[in-house]
N, C-alpha and C positions, 0 to 999 in steps of 0.2 A: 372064303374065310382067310385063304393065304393072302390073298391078293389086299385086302383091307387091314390084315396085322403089318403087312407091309411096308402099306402106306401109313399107317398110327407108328410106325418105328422110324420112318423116313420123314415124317413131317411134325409128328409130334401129335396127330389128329386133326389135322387142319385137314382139309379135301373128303374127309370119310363117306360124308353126306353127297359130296359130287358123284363117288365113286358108286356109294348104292344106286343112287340114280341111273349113273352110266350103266352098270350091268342089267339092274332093271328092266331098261330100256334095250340094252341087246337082247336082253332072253326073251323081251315082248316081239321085238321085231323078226325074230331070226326065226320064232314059232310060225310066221307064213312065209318065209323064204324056202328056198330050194333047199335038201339036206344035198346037192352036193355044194352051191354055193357058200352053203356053212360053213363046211369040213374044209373047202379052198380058203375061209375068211380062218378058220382055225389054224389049218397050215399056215398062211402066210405069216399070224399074228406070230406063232411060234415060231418061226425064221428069224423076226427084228428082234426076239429073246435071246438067243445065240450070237448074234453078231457083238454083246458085249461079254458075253462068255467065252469068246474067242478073241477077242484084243484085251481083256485082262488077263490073261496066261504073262501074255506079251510087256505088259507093263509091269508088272511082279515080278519078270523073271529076272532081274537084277536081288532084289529082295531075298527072294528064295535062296538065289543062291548064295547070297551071306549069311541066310540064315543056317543051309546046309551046311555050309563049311563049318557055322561056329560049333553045330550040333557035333558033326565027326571028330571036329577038335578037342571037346570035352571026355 
């Protein structure tokens, strides 16, 4: 549900239908895979979700901090 409100916010609804599919299809295939080969395809998937959670710190923190300043200045 997160993962499709997402994408309707990010695209406007365009891909929605790709996207049921896509999960579809992993919950169909991952039901005769290994449970640890899962948990390794879950971790990793959850690694490449961080690495933009971790360079946008980075690129905001000019932002922030004018935005800091203006807040303490008031």
């Amino acid at each position: 549900c997160y993962g499709e409100r997402s994408l309707t916010y990010l695209t406007g609804g365009k891909g929605v239908f790709c996207y049921r599919i896509l999960f579809a299809a992993a919950a169909f295939f991952s039901c005769g895979m290994d449970v640890r080969l899962v948990w390794d395809i879950c971790d990793t998937l959850y690694g490449f979700l961080a690495i933009p959670n971790l360079i946008a710190p980075f690129l905001l923190s000019g932002e922030v901090l004018t935005e800091s300043r203006n807040y303490v200045s008031r």
